[in-house]
C-alpha positions in Angstrom: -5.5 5.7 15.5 -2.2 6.3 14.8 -2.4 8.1 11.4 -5.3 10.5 13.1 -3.0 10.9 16.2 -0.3 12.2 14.0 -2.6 14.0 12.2 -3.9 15.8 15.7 -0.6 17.0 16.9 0.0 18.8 13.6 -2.7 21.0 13.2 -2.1 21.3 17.0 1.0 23.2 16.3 3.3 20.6 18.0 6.9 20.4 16.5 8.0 16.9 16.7 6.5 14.0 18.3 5.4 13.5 21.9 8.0 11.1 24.0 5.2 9.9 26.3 3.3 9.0 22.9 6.2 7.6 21.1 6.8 5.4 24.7 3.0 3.8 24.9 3.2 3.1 21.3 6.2 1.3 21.8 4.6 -0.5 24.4 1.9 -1.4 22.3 3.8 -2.9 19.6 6.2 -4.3 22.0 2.6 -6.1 23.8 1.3 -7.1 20.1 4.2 -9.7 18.9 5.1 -10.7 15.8 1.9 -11.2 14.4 0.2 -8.4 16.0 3.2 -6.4 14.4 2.1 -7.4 11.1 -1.7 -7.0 11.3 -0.6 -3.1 12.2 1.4 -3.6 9.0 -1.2 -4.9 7.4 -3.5 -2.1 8.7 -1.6 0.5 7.8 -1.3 -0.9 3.7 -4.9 -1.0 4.1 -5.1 2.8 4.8 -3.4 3.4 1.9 -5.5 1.5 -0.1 -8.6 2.8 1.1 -7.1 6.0 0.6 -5.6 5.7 -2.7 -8.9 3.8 -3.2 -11.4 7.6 -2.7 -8.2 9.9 -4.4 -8.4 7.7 -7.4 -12.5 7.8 -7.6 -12.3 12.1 -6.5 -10.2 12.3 -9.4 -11.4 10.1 -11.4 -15.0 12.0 -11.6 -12.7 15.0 -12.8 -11.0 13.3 -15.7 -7.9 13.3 -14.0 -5.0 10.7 -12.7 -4.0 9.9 -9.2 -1.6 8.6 -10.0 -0.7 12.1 -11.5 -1.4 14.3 -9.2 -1.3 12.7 -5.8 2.2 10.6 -6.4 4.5 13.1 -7.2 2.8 15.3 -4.7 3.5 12.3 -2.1 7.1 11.9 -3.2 7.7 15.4 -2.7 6.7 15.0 0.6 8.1 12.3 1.7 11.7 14.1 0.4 10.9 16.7 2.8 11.3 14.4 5.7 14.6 13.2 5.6 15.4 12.5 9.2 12.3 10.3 9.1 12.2 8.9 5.8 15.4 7.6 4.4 15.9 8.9 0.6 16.1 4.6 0.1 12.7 4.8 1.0 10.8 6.9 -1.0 10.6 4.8 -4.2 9.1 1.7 -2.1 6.5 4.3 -0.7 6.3 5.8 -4.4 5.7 2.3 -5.5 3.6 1.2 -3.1 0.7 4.3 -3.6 1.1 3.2 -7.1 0.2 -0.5 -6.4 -2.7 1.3 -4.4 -3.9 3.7 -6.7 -4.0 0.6 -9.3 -6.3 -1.2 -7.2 -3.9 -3.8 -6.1 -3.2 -4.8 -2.5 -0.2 -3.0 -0.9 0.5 -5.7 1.3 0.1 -8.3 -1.8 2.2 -6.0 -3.8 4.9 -5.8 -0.5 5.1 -9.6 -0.7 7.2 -9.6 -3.3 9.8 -7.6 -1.9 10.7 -9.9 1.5 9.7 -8.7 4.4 8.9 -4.8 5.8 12.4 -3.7 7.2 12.6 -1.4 10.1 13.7 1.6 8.6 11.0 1.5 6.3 8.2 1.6 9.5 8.4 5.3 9.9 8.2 6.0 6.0 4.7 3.5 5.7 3.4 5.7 8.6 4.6 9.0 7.1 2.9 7.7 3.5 -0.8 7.0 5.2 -0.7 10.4 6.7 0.3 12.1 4.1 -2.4 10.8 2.0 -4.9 11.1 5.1 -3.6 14.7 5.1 -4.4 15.3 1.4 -7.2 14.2 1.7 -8.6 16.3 4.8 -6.7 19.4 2.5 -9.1 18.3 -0.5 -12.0 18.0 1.6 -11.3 21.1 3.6 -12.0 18.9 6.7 -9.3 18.1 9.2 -11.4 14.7 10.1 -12.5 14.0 6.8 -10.5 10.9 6.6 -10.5 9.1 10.3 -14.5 10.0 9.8 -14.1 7.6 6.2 -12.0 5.0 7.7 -14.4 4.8 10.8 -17.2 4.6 8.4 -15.9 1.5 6.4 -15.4 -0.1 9.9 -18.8 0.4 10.8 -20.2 -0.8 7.5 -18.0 -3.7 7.8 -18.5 -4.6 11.0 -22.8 -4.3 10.5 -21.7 -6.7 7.5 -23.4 -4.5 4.5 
């Protein structure tokens, strides 16, 4: 919800993010706890896995590498957002698409590194839209990817 919120207020033509958003998010998380906190943690990695997940079959069916053409592309990106993604951070979202693109866990592959640090909550958020973004550009569909994530839930949840 919060990647396709994001994702809303861009091609709205809003500059910035909405305080009374930013506020009931806060709330939110504040509500959730510590373990709540990391299930959204956890959600998020799994985003970018199920994301990294359809770029790497797309381009696979075209000969190409994700890892390729949708990292740097990310990187790039990400290095355009500096007041919202620390320069420190891009390699761990760099890596972490990697991880995703390679079919491994991002959350397994996180575990390595200690725990997620604050300043790198904004960047994890930035790198799943981003990638939700790419896709809906590659797709020419701005809800190509909430419609894909909503899918899986509703596969998963009618337990095919």
């Amino acid at each position: 919800m919060l990647v396709d919120s994001r994702i809303r207020t861009v091609h709205a033509g809003k500059s910035g993010t909405d305080p009374e958003q930013e506020q009931l998010i806060q709330q939110l998380l504040a509500s959730l706890g510590p373990e709540g906190v990391d299930d959204v943690l956890d959600g998020t990695c799994t985003l970018i896995y199920l994301y990294m997940k359809w770029l790497r079959e797309a381009h696979e069916a075209h000969d190409k590498d994700v890892v390729e053409y949708v990292v740097p592309t990310l990187v790039a990106s990400l290095k355009m957002l500096p007041k919202s993604v620390p320069p420190e951070a891009v390699p761990t979202m760099a890596g972490l698409a990697i991880a995703a693109a390679t079919g491994l866990s991002p959350t397994l592959w996180r575990k390595q590194y200690g725990d997620w640090t604050e300043a790198e909550l904004t960047p994890l958020e930035a790198t799943a839209f981003l990638l939700a973004e790419h896709i809906n550009r590659m797709t020419d569909d701005q809800n190509f990817a909430t419609r894909m994530i909503t899918e899986a839930l509703t596969q998963v949840e009618a337990g095919e």
